[in-house]
N, C-alpha and C positions, 0 to 999 in steps of 0.2 A: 504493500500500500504506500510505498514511499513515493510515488506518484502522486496518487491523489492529496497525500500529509501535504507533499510542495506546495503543489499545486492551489487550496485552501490556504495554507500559511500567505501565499502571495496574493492569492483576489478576496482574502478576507475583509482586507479592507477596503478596497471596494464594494465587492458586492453588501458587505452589510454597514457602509457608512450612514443609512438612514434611521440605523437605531440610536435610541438616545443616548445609552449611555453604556457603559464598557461590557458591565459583565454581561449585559443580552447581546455585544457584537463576541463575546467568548463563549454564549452557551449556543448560538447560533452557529458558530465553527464545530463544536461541542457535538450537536443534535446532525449535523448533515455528513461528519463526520462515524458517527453509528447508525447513520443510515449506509452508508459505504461500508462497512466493514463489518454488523452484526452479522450471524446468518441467523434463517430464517424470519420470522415476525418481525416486524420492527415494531415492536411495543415499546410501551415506555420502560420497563423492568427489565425484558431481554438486551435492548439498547444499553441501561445502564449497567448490567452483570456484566455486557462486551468492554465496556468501558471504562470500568473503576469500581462499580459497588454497589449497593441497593441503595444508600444515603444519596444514589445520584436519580433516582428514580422522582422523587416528588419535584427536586428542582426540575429537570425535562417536565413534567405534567405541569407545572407552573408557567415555566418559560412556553408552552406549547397553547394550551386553554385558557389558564387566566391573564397573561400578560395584558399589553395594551400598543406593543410594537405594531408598525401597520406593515403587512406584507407585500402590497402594491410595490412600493420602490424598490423592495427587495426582486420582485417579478422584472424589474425593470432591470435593472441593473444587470442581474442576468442574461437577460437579452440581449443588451450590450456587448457584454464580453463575449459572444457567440456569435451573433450575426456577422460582426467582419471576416471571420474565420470560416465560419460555415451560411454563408450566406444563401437563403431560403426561393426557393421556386414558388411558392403557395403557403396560403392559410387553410391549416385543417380543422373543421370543428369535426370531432371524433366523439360520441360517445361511451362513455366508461361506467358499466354498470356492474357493479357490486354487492350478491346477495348478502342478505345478513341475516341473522335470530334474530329475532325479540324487534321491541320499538324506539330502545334508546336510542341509538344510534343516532346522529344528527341528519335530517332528510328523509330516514326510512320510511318508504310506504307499500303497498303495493299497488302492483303497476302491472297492467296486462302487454305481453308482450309478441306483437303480430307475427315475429321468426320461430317466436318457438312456441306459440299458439297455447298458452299459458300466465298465470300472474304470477307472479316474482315478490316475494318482500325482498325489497334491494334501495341501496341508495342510487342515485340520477344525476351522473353529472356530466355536465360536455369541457372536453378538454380543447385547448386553439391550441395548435404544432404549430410550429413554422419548418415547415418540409420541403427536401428536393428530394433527387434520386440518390443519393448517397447519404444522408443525415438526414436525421427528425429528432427534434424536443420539443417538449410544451415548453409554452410562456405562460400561460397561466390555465387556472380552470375556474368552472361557474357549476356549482350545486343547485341541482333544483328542487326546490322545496314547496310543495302540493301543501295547499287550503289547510289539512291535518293541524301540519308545523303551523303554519301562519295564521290559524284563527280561533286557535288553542293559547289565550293568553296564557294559562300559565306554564304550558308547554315552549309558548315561543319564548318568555323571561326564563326558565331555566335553561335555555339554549343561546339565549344571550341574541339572536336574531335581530337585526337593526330595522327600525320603523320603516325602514325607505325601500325593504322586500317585502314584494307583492305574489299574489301564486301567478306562475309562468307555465305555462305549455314546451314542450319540449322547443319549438320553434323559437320560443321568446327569450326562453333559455339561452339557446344557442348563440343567436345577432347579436344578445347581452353580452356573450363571451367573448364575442368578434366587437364591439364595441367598445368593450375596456381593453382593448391595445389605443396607446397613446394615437393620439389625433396626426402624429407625423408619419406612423406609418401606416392608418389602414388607407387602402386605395393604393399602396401602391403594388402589392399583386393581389393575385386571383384570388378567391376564398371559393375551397371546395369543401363542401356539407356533405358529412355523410353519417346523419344520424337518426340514432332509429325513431321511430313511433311518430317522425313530423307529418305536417299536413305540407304538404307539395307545391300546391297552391299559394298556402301563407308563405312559405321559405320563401318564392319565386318574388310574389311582390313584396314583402321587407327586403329582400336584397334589392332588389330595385330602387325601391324605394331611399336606400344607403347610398344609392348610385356608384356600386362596385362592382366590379369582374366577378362573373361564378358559375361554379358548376355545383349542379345540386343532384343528387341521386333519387330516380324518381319509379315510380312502382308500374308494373305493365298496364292498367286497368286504369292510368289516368287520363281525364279526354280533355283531347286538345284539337284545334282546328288547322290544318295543313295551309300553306301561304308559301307551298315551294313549288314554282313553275315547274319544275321535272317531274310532280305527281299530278299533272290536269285529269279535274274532276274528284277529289279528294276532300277539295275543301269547301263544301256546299254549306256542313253542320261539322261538328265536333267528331272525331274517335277515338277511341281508345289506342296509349300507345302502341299497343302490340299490334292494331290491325296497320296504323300506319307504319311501322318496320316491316311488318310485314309485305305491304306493296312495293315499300323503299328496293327492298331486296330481291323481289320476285319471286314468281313460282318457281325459279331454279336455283336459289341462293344469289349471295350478293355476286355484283359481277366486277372483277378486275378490270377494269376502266379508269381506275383514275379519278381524281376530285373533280366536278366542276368547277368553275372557275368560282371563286366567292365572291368576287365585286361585281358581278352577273347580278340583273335583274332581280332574281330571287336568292341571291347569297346561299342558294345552299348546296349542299354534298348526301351524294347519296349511294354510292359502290363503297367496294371496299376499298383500304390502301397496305397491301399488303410489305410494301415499303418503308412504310411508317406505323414500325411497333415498339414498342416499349417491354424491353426483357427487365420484371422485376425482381425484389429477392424475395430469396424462401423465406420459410418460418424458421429457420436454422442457419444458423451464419454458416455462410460458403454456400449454402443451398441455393435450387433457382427456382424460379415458378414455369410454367408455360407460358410459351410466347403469347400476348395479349394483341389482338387486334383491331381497330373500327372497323365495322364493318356497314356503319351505315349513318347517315345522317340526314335530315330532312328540316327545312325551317319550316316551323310554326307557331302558333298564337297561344300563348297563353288564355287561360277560360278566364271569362271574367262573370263577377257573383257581384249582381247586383247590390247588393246589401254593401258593399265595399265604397269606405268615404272616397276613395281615388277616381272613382266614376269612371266613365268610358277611355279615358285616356288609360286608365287602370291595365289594359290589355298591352303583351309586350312581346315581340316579335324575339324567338328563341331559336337552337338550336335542338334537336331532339338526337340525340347518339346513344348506339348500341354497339358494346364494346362485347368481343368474344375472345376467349381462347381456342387454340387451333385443337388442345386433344379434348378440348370439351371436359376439362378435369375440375373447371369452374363454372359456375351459373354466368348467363350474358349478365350483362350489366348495363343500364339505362340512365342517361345523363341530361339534364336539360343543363342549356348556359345560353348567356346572352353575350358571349362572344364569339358575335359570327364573323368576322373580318380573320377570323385565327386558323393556323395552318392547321391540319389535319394530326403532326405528328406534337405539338404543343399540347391539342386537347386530350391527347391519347395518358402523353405520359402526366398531365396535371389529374386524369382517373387512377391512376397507379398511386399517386401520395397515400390514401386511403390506409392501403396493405402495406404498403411500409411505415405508418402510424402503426396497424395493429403488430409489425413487426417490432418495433422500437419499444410500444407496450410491456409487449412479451419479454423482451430479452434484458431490457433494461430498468422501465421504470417501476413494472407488477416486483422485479426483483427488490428495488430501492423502495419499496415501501408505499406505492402509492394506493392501496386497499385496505392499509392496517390502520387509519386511525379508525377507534370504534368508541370515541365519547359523541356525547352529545355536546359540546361548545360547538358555534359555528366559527367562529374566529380560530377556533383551535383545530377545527376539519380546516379552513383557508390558510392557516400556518405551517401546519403539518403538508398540505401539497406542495404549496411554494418552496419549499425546502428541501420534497421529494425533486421537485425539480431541479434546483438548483444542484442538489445530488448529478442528477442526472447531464447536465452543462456541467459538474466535477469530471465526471465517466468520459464526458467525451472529449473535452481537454486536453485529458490527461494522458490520454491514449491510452489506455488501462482496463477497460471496461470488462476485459478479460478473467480480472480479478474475479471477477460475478461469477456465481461457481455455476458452471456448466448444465449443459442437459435441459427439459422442456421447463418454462415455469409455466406456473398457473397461467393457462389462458384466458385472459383478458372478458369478460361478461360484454363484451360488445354484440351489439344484432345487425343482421345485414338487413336491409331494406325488402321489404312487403313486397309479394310479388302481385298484390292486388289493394284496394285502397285499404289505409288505416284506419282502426276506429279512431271514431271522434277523437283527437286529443284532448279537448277541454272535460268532454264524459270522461276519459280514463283519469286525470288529471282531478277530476272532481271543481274544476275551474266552473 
């Protein structure tokens, strides 16, 4: 670990200059320190047995729940020391879900889940990555906390919960999590969503509405209205997306032709580009996946729901992409974005971030502790991430990451996207 020791010794003071006062910038080297080097749990007790003692156990649960340090700057600063080194392709909102026992926990509800066709008692949270093809970390994450927590005064006061959360939908969730990055960098790349249990719809026009790049993971049974001159007579009314991939592609499968041209009339693409594939990594370092492919793309209209204050102008001219693998070892995969001016092999590899989040998950962060806080403080679940994080910008530093003792970890409670619409989110949510 004499990597990671430098490493900390030297951006200590850095990354933790925004705490007040000495000994929380030493118990914060302290705590992301035993999260580097305990094995298994990163509890507060195993943490302090790795470290020194059980008399180090209450100060960590102090310095972690009851403090009053704000984690924000510390997410910031971290950022900092990463981005110029590892500088990011995209914004991932990734969901991170977490079963748990009982209801202490801080967030726990349960939650019906469309992938595994089940309710879950689990905590909800979306994490933002900043991802290319070679590296991914979070900068920060957003807990979502259902009606239960929030209208349960005396549940919300022993969780210590701030006036200013309100119950969220997974969507609202999300943009929140993509909105608390500082004001200088969102917009300047893409944000790709791919989280579970959203409504399709809302994600489409809140990002919109943000006025940023994105691709959003969207389910076969959503309908939408075709507006791509290569499909004439398609777009009379709305359909579902599988019937239009399906015309995209033909009764013979997609055909090797080439992109149309995008600043065409109708901007859109609709063959495959067997040219422009993105080989991503496995779930196993060294490992690979199957070649991933586009194989089809078609511009159309977002639906638009009356009910929606944005009115007519509300409707917003997309992309629709289905992405495949050639041995079929994965489900296709269904993309809307509203960057149609963008080459074929940009959009391909900005769908790959996704799995190399749930890789970085797996290997890195589920090891650094990012499922083990189980109090109910919420500042103390928001301290305890930030820290796993910053663990994780230690790991990659330092070139070390090796240390993490090998073999599968716990696979990450992520869900892949509905292959047909979700329920209501606000019924599941209880909003």
């Amino acid at each position: 670990m004499s990597g990671h020791e430098e490493l900390l010794t030297d951006l200590g003071t850095t990354l933790f200059a925004s705490l007040p006062r000495s000994d929380q910038r030493s118990m914060a080297l302290t705590y992301v320190r035993g999260l580097l080097t305990t094995p298994g749990r990163k509890s507060f007790r195993n943490m302090a047995v790795s470290l020194g003692g059980p008399r180090l156990e209450q100060r960590l649960h102090h310095f972690i729940s009851c403090s009053t340090w704000d984690w924000t700057p510390v997410s910031r600063a971290s950022a900092d020391a990463l981005m110029p080194v590892a500088p990011p392709r995209g914004w991932v909102l990734r969901t991170l879900v977490t079963r748990r026992e009982g209801e202490s926990t801080v967030g726990v509800h349960k939650r019906f889940f469309a992938g595994r066709g089940q309710m879950l008692n689990a905590q909800y949270a979306v994490g933002l990555w900043a991802a290319s093809t070679t590296v991914c970390y979070p900068l920060t994450w957003r807990l979502l906390l259902p009606p239960e927590w929030l209208q349960d005064e005396a549940r919300r006061a022993r969780a210590s919960i701030p006036v200013a959360r309100t119950p969220e939908t997974p969507v609202e969730c999300a943009v929140a999590a993509y909105l608390d990055l500082p004001a200088d960098l969102r917009g300047r790349l893409p944000v790709v969503m791919d989280v579970c249990g959203i409504d399709t719809v809302t994600a489409v026009h809140r990002l919109c509405s943000v006025k940023v790049p994105f691709l959003v993971r969207a389910y076969r049974g959503l309908p939408l209205t075709v507006v791509d001159p290569a499909l004439p007579g398609h777009g009379t009314s709305p359909l579902s997306t599988h019937r239009i991939l399906a015309a995209a592609e033909g009764p013979h499968g997609p055909v090797d032709a080439g992109p149309v041209d995008a600043g065409g009339p109708g901007g859109g693409y609709r063959h495959a580009w067997p040219e422009e594939r993105e080989r991503a990594s496995g779930t196993v370092p060294g490992g690979e996946e199957p070649t991933r492919s586009l194989v089809a793309a078609v511009r159309v209209r977002s639906p638009y729901d009356s009910d929606r204050a944005d009115g007519p102008d509300g409707r917003h001219d997309l992309l629709l992409l289905r992405t495949r693998t050639d041995t079929g070892q994965r489900p296709d995969e269904v993309w809307l974005t509203n960057m149609l001016d963008a080459d074929p092999g940009t959009l391909l590899s900005l769908t790959a971030l996704p799995r190399r989040v749930d890789d970085s998950t797996e290997r890195i962060t589920a090891r650094l502790g990012i499922r083990d806080f189980t109090g109910r403080s919420y500042d103390g679940w928001n301290r305890h991430a930030t820290l796993a994080s910053v663990a994780h910008a230690v790991a990659l530093l330092s070139d070390e990451p090796a240390d993490l003792p090998f073999g599968r970890a716990p696979v990450a409670e992520t869900e892949p996207s509905p292959v047909g619409p979700p329920p209501d989110s606000r019924a599941t949510t209880g909003v």
